[in-house]
C-alpha positions as CSV (number, residue, x, y, z in Angstrom):
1,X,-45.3,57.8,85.2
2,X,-42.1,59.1,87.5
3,X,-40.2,56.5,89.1
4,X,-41.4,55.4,92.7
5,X,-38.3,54.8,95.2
6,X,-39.1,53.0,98.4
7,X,-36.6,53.4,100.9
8,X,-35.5,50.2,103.5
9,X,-33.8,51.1,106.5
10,X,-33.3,49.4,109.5
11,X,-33.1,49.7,113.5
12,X,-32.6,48.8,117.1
13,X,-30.3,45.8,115.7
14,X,-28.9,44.1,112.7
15,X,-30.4,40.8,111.0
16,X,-34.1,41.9,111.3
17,X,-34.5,40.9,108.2
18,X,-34.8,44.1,106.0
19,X,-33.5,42.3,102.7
20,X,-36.5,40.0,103.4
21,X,-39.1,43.0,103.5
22,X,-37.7,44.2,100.6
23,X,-37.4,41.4,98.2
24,X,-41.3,40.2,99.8
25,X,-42.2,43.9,98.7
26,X,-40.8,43.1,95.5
27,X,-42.6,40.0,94.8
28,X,-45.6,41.4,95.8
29,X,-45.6,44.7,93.4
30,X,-44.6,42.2,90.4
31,X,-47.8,40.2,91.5
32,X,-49.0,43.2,90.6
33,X,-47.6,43.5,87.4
34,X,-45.1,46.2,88.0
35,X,-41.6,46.1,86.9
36,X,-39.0,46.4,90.2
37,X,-35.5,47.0,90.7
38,X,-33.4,46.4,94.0
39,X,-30.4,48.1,95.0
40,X,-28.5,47.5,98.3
41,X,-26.7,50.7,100.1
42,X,-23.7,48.9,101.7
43,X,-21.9,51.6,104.2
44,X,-18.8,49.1,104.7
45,X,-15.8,50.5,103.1
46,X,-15.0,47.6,100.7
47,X,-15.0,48.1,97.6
48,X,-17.3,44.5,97.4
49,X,-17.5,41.6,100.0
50,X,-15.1,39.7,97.4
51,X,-12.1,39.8,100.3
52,X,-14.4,39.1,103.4
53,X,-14.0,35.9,105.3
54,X,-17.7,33.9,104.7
55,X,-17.8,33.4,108.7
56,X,-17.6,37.0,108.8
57,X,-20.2,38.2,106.6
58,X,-21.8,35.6,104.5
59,X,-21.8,34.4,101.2
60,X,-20.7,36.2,98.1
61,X,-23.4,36.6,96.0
62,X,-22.0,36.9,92.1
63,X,-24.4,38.7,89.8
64,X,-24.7,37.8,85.8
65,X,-22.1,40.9,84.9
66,X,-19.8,39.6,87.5
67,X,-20.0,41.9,90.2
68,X,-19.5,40.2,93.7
69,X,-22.3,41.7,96.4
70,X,-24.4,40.9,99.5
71,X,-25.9,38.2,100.1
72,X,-29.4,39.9,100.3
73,X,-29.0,40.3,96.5
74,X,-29.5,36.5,96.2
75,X,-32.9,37.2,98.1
76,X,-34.5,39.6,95.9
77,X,-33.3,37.6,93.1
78,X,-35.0,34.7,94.7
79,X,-37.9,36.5,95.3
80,X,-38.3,38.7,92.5
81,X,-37.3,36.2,89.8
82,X,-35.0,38.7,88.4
83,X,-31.3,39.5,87.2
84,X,-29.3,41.9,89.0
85,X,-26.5,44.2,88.4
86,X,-23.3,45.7,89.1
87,X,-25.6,48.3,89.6
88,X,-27.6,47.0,92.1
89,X,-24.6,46.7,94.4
90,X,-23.5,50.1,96.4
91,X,-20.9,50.2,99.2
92,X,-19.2,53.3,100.4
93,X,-16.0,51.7,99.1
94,X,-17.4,52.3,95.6
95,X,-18.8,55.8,96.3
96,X,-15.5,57.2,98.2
97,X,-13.5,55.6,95.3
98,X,-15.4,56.7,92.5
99,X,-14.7,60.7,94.1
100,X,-11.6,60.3,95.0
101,X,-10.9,59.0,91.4
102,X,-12.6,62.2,90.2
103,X,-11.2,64.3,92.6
104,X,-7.3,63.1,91.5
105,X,-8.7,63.7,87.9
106,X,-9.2,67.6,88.6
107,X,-13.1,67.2,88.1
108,X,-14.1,69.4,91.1
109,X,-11.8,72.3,89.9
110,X,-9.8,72.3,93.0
111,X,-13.1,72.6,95.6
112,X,-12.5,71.4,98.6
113,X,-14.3,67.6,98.4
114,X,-16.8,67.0,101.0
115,X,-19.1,64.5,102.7
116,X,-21.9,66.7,101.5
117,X,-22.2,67.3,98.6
118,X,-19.3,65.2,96.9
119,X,-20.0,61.6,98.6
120,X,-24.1,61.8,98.8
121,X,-24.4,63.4,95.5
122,X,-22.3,60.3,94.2
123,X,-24.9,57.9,96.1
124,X,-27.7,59.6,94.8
125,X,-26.4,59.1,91.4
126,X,-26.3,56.1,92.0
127,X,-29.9,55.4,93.3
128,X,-31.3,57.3,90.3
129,X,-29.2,54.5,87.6
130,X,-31.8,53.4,85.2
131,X,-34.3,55.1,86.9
132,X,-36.9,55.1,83.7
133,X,-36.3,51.8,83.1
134,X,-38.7,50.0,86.2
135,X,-41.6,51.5,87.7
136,X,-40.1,50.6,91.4
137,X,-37.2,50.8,92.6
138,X,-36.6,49.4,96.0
139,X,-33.2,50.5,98.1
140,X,-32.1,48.7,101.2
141,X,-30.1,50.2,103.2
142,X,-27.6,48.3,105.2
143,X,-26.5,48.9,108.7
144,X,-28.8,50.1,111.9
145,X,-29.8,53.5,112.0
146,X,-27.5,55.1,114.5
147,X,-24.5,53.6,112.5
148,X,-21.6,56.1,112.1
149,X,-20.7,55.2,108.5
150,X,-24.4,54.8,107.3
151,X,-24.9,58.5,108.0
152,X,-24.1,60.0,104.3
153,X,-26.4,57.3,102.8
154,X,-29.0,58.7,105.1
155,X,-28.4,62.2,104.2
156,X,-28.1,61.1,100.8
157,X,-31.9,59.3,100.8
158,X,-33.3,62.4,102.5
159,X,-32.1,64.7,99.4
160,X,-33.3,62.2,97.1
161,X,-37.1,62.4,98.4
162,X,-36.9,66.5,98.5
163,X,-36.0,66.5,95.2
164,X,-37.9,63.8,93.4
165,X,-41.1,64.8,95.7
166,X,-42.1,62.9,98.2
167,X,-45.2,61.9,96.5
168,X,-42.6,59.8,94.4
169,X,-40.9,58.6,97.7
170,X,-41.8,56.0,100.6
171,X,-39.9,55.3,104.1
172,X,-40.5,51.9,105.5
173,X,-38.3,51.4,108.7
174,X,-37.9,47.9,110.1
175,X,-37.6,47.4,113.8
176,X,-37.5,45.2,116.6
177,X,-40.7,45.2,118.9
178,X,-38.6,43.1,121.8
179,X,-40.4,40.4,124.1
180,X,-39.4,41.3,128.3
181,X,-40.0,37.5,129.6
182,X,-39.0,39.1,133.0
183,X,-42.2,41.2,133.1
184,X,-44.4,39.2,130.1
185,X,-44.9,42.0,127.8
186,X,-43.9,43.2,124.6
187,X,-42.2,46.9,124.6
188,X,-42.1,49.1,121.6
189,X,-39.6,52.1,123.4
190,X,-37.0,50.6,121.2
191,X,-38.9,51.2,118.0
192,X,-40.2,54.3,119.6
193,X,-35.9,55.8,119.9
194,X,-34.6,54.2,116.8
195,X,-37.6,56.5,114.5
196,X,-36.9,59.7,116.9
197,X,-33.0,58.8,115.3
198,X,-34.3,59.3,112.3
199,X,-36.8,62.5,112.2
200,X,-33.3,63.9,113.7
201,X,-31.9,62.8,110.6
202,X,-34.9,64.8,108.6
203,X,-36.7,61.5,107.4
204,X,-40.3,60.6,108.8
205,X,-40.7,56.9,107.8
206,X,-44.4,56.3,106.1
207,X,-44.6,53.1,107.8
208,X,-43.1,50.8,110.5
209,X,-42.6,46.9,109.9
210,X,-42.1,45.6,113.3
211,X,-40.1,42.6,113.7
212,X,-41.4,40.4,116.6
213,X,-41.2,36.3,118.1
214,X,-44.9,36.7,119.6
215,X,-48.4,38.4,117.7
216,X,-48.1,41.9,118.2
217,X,-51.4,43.5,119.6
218,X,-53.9,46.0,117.8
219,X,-52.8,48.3,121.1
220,X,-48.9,47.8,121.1
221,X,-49.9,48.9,116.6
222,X,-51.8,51.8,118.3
223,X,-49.1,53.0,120.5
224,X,-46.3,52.7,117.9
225,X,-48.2,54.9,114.8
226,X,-49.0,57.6,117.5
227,X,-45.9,57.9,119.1
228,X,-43.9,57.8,115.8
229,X,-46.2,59.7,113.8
230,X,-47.7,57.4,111.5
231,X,-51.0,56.0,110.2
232,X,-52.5,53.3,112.4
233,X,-52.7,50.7,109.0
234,X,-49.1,51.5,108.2
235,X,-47.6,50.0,111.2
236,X,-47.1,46.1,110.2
237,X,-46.4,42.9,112.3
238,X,-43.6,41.0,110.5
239,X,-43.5,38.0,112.7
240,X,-41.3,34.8,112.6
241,X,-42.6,32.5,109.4
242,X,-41.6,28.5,109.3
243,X,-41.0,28.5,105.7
244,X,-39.0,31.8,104.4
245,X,-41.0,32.2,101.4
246,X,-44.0,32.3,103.3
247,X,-42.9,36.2,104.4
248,X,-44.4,38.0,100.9
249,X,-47.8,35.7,101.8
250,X,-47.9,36.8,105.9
251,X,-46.7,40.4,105.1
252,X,-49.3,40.5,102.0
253,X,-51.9,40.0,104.3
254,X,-50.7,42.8,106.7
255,X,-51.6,45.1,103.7
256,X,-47.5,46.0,102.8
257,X,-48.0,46.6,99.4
258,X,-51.6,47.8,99.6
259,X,-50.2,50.8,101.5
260,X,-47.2,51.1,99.4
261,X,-49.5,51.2,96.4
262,X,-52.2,53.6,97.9
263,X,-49.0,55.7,98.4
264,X,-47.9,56.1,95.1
265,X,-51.4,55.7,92.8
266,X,-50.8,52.4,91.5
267,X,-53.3,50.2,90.3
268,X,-53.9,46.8,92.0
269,X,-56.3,44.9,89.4
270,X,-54.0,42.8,88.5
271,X,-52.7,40.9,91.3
272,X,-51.7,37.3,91.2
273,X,-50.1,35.5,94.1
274,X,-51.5,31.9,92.7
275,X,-47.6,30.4,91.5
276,X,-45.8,31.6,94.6
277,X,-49.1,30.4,96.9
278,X,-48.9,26.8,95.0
279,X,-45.3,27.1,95.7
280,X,-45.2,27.3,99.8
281,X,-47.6,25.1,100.0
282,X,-45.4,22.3,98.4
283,X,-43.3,23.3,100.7
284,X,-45.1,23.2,103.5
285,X,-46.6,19.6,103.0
286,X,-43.8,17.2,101.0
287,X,-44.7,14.1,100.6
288,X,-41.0,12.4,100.5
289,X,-37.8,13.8,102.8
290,X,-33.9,13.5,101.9
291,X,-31.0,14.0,103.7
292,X,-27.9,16.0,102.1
293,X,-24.5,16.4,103.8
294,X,-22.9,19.7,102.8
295,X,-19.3,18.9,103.9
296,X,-17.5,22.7,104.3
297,X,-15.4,24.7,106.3
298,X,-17.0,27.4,106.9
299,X,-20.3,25.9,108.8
300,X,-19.8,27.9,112.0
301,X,-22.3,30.5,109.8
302,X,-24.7,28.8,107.7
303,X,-25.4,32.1,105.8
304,X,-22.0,31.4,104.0
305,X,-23.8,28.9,102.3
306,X,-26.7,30.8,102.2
307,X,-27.6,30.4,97.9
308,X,-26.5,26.7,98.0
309,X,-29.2,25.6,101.1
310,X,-32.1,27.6,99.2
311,X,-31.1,25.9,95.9
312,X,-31.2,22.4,97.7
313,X,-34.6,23.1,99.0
314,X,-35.9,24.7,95.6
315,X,-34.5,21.3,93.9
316,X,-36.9,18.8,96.2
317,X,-40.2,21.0,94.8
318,X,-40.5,19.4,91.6
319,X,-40.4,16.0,93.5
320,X,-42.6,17.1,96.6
321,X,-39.8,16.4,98.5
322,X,-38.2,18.1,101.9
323,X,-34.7,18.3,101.8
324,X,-32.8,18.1,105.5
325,X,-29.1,19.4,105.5
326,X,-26.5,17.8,107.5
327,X,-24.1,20.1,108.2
328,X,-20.4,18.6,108.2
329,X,-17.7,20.0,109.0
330,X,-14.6,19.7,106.3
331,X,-12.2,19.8,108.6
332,X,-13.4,17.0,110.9
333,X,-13.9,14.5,108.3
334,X,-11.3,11.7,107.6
335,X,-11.6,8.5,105.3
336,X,-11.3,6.7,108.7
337,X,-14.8,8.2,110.1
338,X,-16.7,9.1,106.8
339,X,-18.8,6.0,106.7
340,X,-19.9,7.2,110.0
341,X,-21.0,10.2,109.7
342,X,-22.6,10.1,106.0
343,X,-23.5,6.2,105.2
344,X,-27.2,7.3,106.1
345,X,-27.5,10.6,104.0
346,X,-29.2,10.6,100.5
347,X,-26.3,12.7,98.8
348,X,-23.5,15.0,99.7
349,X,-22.8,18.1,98.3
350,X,-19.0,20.1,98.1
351,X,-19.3,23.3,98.0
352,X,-16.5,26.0,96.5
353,X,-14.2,27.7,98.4
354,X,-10.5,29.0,98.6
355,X,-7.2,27.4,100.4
356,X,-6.4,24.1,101.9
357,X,-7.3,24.5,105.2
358,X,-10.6,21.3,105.3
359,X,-9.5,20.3,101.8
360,X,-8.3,16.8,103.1
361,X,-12.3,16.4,104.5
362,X,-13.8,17.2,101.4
363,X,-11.5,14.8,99.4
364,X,-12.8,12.1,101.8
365,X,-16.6,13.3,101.4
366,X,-15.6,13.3,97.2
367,X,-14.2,9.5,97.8
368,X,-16.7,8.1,99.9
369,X,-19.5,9.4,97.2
370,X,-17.8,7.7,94.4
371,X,-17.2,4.7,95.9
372,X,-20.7,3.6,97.6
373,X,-22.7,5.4,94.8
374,X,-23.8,8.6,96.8
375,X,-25.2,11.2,94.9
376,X,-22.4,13.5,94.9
377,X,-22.5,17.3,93.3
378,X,-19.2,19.1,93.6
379,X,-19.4,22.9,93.2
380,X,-16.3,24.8,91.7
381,X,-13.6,23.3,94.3
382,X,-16.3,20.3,94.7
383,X,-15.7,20.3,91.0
384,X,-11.9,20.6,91.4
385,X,-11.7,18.1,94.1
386,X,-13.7,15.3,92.5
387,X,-11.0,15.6,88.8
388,X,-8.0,15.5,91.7
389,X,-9.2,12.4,93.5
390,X,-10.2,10.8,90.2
391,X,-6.9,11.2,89.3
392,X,-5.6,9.9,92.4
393,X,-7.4,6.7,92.9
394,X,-8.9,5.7,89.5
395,X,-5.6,7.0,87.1
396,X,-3.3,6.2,89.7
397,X,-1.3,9.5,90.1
398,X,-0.3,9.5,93.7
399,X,0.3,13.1,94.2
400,X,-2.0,14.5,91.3
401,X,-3.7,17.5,93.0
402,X,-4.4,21.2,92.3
403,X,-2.0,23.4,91.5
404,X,-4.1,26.3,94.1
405,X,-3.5,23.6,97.1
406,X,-0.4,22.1,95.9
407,X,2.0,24.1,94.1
408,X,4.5,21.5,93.8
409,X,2.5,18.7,92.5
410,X,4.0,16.7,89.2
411,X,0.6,16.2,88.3
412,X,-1.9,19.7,88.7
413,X,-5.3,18.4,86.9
414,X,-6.5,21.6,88.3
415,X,-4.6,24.6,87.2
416,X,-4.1,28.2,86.1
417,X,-4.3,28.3,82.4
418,X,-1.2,29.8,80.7
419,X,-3.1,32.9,79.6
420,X,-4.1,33.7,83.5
421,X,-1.9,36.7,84.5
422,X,-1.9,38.8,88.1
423,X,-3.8,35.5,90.0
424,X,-2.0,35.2,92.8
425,X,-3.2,39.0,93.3
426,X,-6.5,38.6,95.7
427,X,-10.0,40.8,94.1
428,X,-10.6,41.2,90.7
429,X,-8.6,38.6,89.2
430,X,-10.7,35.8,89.1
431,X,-13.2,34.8,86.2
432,X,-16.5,36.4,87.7
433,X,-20.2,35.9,86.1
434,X,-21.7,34.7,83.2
435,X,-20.0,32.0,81.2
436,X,-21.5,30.2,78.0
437,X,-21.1,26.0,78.3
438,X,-21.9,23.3,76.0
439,X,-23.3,20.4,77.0
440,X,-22.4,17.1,76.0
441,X,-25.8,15.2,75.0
442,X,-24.6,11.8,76.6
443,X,-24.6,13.7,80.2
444,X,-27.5,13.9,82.7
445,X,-26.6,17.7,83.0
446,X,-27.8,17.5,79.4
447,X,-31.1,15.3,80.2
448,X,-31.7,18.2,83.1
449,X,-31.1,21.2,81.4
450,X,-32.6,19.9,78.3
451,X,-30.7,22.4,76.2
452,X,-27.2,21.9,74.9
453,X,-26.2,25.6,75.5
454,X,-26.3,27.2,79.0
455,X,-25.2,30.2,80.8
456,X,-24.0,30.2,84.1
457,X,-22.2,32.3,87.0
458,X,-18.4,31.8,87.7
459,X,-16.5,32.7,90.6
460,X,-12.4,31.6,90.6
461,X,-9.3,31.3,89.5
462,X,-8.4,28.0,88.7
463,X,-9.4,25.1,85.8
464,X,-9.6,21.8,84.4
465,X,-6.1,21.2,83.1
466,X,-6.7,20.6,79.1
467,X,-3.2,18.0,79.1
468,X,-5.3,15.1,81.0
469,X,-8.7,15.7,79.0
470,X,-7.8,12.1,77.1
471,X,-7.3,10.5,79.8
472,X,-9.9,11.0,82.1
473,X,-12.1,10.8,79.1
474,X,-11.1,7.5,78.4
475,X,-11.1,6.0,82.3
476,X,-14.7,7.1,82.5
477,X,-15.0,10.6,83.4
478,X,-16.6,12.5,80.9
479,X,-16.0,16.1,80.2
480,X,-20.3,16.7,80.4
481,X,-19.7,20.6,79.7
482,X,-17.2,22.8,78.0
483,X,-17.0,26.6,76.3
484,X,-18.2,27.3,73.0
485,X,-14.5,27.5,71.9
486,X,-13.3,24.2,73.1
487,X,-10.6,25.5,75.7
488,X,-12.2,25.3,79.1
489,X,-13.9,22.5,80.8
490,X,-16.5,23.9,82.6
491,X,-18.6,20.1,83.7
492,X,-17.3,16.6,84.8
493,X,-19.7,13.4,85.5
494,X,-19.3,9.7,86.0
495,X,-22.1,8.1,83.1
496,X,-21.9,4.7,85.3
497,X,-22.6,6.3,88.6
498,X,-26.5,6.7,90.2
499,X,-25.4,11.2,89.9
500,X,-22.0,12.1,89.9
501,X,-21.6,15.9,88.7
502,X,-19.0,18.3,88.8
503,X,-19.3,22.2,87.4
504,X,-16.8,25.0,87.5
505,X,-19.6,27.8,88.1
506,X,-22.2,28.4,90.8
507,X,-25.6,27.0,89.4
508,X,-27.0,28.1,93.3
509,X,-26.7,31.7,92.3
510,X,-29.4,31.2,89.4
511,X,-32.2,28.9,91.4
512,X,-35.4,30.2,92.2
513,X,-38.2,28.7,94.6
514,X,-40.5,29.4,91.3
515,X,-37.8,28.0,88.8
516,X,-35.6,25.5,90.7
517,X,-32.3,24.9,88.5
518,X,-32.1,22.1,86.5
519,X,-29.0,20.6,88.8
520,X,-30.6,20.7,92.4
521,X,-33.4,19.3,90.7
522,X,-31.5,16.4,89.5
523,X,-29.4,15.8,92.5
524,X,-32.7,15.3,94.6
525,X,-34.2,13.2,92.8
526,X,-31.2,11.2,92.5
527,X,-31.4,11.5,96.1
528,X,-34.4,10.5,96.4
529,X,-34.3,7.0,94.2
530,X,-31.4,5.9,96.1
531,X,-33.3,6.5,99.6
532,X,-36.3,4.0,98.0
533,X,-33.7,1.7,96.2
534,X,-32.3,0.9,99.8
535,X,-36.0,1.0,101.3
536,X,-36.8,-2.0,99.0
């Protein structure tokens, strides 16, 4: 069988919600026992989102080989329950690098290099990667049709379709079907102009997923497949869900992969939609409900915590439990008010991050945690800032701290490790993807994971500092997780306290609704027994 290519694009506006049609249409083709790949056409000119301020664009999303993406790559992992790749990551950085490289290199024989073919033959290259390898491979395109710099992806997509066949190739444009409280109706005209942009751009999309607050009508579906040129049953309602993993369930119903299926030939005996089904309904009717604070600085955008809120949620399934976040801001917290604003949560979470700017908050949030018994899980600078004021307050070094926040300090338990070269030098210098760690069998990481070797995702610079390892290990702070090799810490934890977890790497980046990681599952639970200890 040739490889099918369904191709995402979007229009009218940005955050409809194409990542989530395309990781729901992957769930639902693996439902149906096909093997899918996602890719995400990125027409930013960074070479990754690595640099970009989270308020700006979201989270980072770090992939198993250590490539640093979009956040919608965490949603078809999610989804999909699958790994992803460098691969799986395009942005026109990449493409207009990778042909300028060839271009210095004397590779096009001193042509004159060119939007067409140079860049979109280098994108189209790119879509085909490991094209025998799945039997569907979805491509989002990112950006709103219209977009100056998504044009040569465009052009690009519309090669690909003549010369694979369209028979091989399926268009599915998501757009906004607008509500006009003013006059109480719903008008499609936007949807109507944004597909006339794109049969000027030589791509007729096979069906229209229509992004809308209220129902939208069997006459408003009628007017849209006339006027755009498409069959009454491929125009889809995508309306607002409560839960977000209810969207491959709603759109399933709406007949998404049905069409995409009738499209291509494939077979639909074997669907099964019973584990993710199961799943949302836990979801939708817990039987307990906790309250995490996620003390960070960068809370103006909640999507720059995007993995770590999923992975909370994911982590109260196993105990039919809802999970509330309180969203604190890092840079507003003191010692002086932190038995204000989190005495009544169930645990508190630090999350990574870079510089000092909110550090002093998050030190307060670690503190307060220890001391009163809170469930605490500190990720990477959660991690760093939990050894720092352990030193601090339990060792007694004053001005211990890490070397990234405090150069200076007489006492850097976190630091670069001598072998760390170019890391003051910002993209591609930190230690990015998967990392082997041992667990030690007196932790409760090891009692979660129940495995003593585990692979997780890094992202950063800076580590455990191997002179205090006796130390700390002696005052009660146990050194739960290390490398195979014995050289970097990679987990910290308090035996005596109720949960009190530290871990270099990003154990968000690997939880699925289907799979929750062991971690999230602990820290909930944990959660959860302390709401009911103070209950009783």
């Amino acid at each position: 069988m040739a490889a099918k290519y369904v191709f995402v694009t979007g229009g009218v506006v940005s955050g409809l919600g194409k990542g989530i049609t395309a990781a729901s249409l992957g769930r639902l083709l693996k439902c149906r026992g096909y093997t899918v790949s996602v890719k995400k056409l990125d027409p930013y000119l960074n070479i990754d989102p690595g640099t970009m301020n989270p308020t700006q664009h979201g989270e980072v999303f770090v992939t198993d080989d250590g490539a640093e993406t979009d956040l919608d790559l965490g949603h078809y992992e999610r989804f999909i329950d699958i790994s992803l790749s460098q691969n799986s990551s395009v942005t026109s950085g990449k493409v207009y690098w990778n042909v300028l490289q060839k271009e210095r290199q004397g590779d096009y024989d001193g042509g004159t290099v060119q939007v067409i073919p140079h860049i979109t033959d280098e994108i189209k290259r790119r879509i085909g990667l490991e094209s025998d390898k799945y039997d569907v491979h979805i491509i989002e395109i990112g950006g709103t049709v219209g977009d100056i710099e998504g044009l040569p992806f465009l052009e690009a997509i519309r090669q690909f379709s003549v010369q694979h066949g369209r028979q091989n190739c399926l268009f599915v444009h998501v757009t906004l079907v607008p509500y006009i409280a003013a006059s109480q109706e719903m008008k499609t005209k936007p949807t109507q102009h944004s597909v006339k942009e794109l049969l000027s751009l030589g791509i007729q999309p096979d069906m229209i997923v229509c992004r809308s607050e209220r129902p939208i009508s069997e006459d408003l579906k009628d007017k849209i497949a006339l006027f755009c040129n498409v069959r009454r049953d491929s125009v889809i309602a995508n309306g607002d869900v409560q839960l977000l993993y209810e969207a491959p369930l709603v759109l399933e119903k709406e007949g998404l992969a049905h069409i995409v299926c009738r499209h291509f030939g494939l077979s639909e005996d074997k669907l099964d939609l019973g584990e993710w089904t199961e799943m949302v309904e836990t979801l939708r009717h817990p039987s307990e409900r906790v309250t995490i604070a996620l003390v960070g600085k960068y809370i103006a955008l909640h999507d720059a915590y995007l993995s770590l809120v999923e992975a909370l949620k994911h982590g109260g399934i196993t105990s039919d439990c809802s999970v509330d976040i309180r969203w604190i801001d890092s840079e507003e917290l003191t010692l002086e008010n932190a038995g204000e604003k989190l005495s009544d949560v169930d645990g508190i979470v630090v999350p990574g991050g870079f510089g000092r700017r909110g550090i002093e908050g998050k030190m307060a949030a670690t503190q307060y945690a220890r001391e009163n018994l809170i469930p605490y899980f500190g990720i990477c600078l959660g991690m760093h800032l939990a050894v720092v004021e352990y030193a601090k307050n339990v060792l007694g070094y004053a001005d211990a701290n890490s070397s990234e926040i405090e150069p200076t300090t007489t006492h850097a338990v976190i630091d670069l490790m001598p072998d760390q070269l170019n890391a003051h030098q910002r993209g591609g210098t930190m230690r990015l993807g998967k990392y082997p760690c041992v667990l030690d069998i007196r932790s409760k990481s090891y009692q979660l994971y129940e495995e003593e070797l585990i692979y997780e995702r890094h992202r950063h610079r800076y580590e455990f500092n191997n002179d205090y390892r006796e130390e700390f290990e002696k005052s009660g702070m146990i050194l739960a997780g290390i490398s195979p090799d014995k050289h970097i810490v990679e987990m910290v934890e308090i035996l005596e306290h109720p949960f009190f977890v530290g871990c270099q790497f990003h154990p968000e980046f690997k939880s699925r609704p289907n799979r929750p990681h062991p971690l999230f599952r602990g820290l909930i639970a944990a959660a959860l027994k302390k709401q009911k200890s103070v209950e009783n």
